[in-house]
N, C-alpha and C positions, 0 to 999 in steps of 0.2 A: 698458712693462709686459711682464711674461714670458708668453712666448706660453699654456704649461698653463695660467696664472692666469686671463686674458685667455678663455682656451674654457669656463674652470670660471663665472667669471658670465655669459658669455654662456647658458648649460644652467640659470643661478638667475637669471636675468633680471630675472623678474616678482616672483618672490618676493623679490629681492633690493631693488626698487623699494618695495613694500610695508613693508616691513624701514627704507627711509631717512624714508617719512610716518611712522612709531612711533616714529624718532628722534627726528625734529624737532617732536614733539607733544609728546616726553616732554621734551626740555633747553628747552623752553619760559619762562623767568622773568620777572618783571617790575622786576630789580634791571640797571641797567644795567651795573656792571663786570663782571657771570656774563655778561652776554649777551654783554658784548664780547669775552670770555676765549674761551666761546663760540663765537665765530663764526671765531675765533682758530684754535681747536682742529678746528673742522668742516673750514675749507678746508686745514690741513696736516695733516688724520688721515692714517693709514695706509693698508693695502690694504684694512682690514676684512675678515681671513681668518677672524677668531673667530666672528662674523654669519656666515659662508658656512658655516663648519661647524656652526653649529646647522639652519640649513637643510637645507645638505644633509642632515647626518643627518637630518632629518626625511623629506625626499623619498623616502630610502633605506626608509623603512617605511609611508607614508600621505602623505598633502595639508597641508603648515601650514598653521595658522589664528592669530587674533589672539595666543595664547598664546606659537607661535612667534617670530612675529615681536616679542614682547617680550621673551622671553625672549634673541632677540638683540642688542636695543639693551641690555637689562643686562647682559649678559656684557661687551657694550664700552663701556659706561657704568664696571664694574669695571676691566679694562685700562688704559682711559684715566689712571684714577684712579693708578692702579700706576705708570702711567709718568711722570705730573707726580709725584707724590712719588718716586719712583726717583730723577729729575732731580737735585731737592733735595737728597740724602743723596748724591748721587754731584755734586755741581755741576757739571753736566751744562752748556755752555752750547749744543749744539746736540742738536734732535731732527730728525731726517727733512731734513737739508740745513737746515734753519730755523732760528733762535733759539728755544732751552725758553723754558716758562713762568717759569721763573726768571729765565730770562737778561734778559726784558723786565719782567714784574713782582716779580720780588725774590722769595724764601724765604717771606715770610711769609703773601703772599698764594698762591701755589704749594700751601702746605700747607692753606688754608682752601679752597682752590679744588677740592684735592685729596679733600678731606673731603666737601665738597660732591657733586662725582660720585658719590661712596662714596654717601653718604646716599641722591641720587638713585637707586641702582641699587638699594638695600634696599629704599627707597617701591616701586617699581616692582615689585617682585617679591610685594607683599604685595596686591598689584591682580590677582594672578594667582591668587590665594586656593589655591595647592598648598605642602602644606605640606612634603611631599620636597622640593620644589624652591626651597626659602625656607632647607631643611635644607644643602643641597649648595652653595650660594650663601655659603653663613656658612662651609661647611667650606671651600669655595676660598678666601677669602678670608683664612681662618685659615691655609690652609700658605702661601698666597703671602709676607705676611710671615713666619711661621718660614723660606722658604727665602731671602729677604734677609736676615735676623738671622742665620742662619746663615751666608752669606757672608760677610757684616762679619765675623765672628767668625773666621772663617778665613783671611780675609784681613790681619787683622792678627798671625796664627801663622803663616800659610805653611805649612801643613802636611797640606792636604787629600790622604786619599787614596781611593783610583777611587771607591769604594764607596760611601764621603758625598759624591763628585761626583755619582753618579748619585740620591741620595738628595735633593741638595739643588736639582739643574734637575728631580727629580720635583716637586716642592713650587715651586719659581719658576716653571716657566712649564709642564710637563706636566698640574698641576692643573689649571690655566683649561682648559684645549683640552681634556683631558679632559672636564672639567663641559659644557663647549661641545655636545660629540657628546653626552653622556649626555640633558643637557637636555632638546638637540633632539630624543630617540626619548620621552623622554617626553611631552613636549607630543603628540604623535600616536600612541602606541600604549602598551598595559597589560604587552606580554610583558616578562619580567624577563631573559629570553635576550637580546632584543633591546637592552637597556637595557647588560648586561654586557658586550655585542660591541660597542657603540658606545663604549661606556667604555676598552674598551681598545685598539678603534682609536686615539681620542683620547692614549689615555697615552703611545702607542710613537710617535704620531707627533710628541708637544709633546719626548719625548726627542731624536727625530732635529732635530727642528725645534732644540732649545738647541745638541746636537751640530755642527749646520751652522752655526749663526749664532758660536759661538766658533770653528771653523773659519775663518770669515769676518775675526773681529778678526784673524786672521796672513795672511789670503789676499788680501782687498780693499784698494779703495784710498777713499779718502774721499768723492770726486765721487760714488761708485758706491753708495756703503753711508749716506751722510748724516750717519757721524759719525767723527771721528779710528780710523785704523788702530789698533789696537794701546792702545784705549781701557781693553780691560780689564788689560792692564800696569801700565798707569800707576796704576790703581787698585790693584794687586796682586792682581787674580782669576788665580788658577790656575786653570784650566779643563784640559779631557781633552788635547787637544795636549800639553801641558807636563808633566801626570800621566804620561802614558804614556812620555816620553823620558824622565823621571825614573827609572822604571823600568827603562830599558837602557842609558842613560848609569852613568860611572865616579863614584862619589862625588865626587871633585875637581870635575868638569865640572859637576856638579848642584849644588854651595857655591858654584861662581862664580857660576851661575845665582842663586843664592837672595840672594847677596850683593846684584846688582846690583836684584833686586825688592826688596832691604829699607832701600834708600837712596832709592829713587825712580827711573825709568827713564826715557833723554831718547831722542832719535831713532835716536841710533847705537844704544842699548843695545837698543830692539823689533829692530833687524834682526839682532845678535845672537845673540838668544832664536828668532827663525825659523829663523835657518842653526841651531842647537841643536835646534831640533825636526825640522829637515830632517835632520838626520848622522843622529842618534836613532829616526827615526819615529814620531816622536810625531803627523805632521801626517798620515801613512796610516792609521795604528792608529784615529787619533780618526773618519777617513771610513770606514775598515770599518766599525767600530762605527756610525755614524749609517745604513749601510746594512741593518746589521744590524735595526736600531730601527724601521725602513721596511719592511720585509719581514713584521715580526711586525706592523704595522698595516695592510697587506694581506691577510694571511692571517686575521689575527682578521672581516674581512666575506666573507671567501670563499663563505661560505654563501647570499648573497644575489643573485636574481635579475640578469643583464647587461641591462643596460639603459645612459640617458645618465648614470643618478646614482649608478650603483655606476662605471661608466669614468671621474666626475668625482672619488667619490674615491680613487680609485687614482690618478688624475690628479694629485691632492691633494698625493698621499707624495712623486711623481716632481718636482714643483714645488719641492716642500721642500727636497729634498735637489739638486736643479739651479739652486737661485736664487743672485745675484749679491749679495744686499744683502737 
């Protein structure tokens, strides 16, 4: 585990303990294939950074209490959900080093299973009787698909440019993290300042946070990241790397490129499209920018007391932007 991440729950400790009894009270069933899927899902989750950041934000303004900590098993009750269906549509056969849900129970149940989370995270929020928060819940959920429809769509043009990229990782993954910090200050405090800063902590950082992670599809290696290098090629995602060398590459150089994404890309062809981003700079441009994304989500909590939970999330940014996988 990376060491920031690693110091950021040891500071959410207690809270973060509280946080996994809400989980496992709420994915409670009494149908044995949920449970087994279930149990599936619990031991190869993730890091649970979405949960830490409603925490923390909260920490960042008052004390969580029960409302908190539900509000963070539904924001990963929603992700979850996003990711088993992502699988699907992307035939995904591995998550996090593992076999997807797909891989072992087939598409069909994938999508029910999928739905299922969904659902569970809507019950759960209607338990929390806030109805802003029932509001922001239905709107992440609304751009998260527009910013997958959105990329299918583009990825079978090839023709995204900067602007709808930043448009559409605002909508794929900047919403949740955003919602995430928003959430969290509301469950503990009324100011709307406070609400606004935590919002756009979250937005600039789920930017850097998509920024590094397509960084990642040309930079990692498989052992390390849990799923094939150069995943989103093979799907034909253009991502910022490749926007940006498109940019200062020769038209010629940029047709071959486009050529070899609209046939389908094998081994030789991802390393290819790297040395291409490498001549071009598309693979510096794309880390400036994710620095850039980082900075402005620092600076949006500037105003807040030093303490251990404003260092954890500045801690937060520095994690994101230095992680491996």
């Amino acid at each position: 585990m990376h060491t920031y991440l690693r110091q950021i729950q040891n500071t959410l400790k207690t809270d973060y303990s509280k946080y996994k009894e809400t989980f496992a009270t709420v994915m409670t069933s009494n149908v044995v294939l949920i449970d087994k899927i279930t149990k599936y899902i619990v031991r190869h989750k993730g890091k649970g950074l979405r949960p830490l950041l409603v925490l923390l934000s909260a920490r960042l303004l008052g004390n969580p209490n029960e409302s908190t900590y539900l509000v963070a098993t539904i924001v990963e009750l929603l992700h979850t959900a996003t990711l088993v269906h992502d699988d699907v549509v992307d035939n995904a056969q591995v998550r996090r080093s593992f076999p997807s849900i797909n891989a072992i129970w087939k598409n069909k149940i994938s999508v029910l299973m999928g739905d299922y989370l969904l659902s569970k995270s809507l019950i759960a929020a209607t338990q929390i009787g806030n109805i802003e928060i029932m509001h922001i819940l239905a709107e992440t959920a609304k751009r998260l698909s527009k910013g997958e429809l959105f990329q299918i769509e583009k990825s079978r043009k090839l023709d995204i440019m900067e602007e709808e990229y930043y448009q559409l990782i605002s909508d794929k993954t900047a919403a949740l993290i955003a919602a995430c910090c928003e959430l969290g200050s509301i469950t503990v405090s009324n100011n709307s300042e406070d609400r606004k800063n935590l919002r756009t902590y979250g937005e600039n950082l789920g930017i850097a946070f998509q920024i590094k992670d397509d960084l990642l599809d040309y930079e990692g290696s498989q052992s390390v990241l849990g799923k094939p290098v150069g995943a989103d090629l093979k799907e034909k995602k253009i991502t910022l790397p490749l926007i940006m060398s498109f940019k200062n590459a020769p038209a010629k150089d940029k047709k071959t490129i486009i050529k070899l994404l609209k046939k389908g890309v094998d081994r030789g062809d991802i390393k290819k499209i790297v040395s291409f981003c490498e001549e071009y700079g598309g693979l510096n441009s794309a880390q400036d920018a994710a620095l850039h994304f980082a900075q402005k989500a620092k600076d949006s909590i500037i105003g807040y007391s030093d303490g251990p939970y404003l260092r954890s999330a500045k801690l937060f940014v520095d994690y994101v932007i230095s992680r491996k996988r």
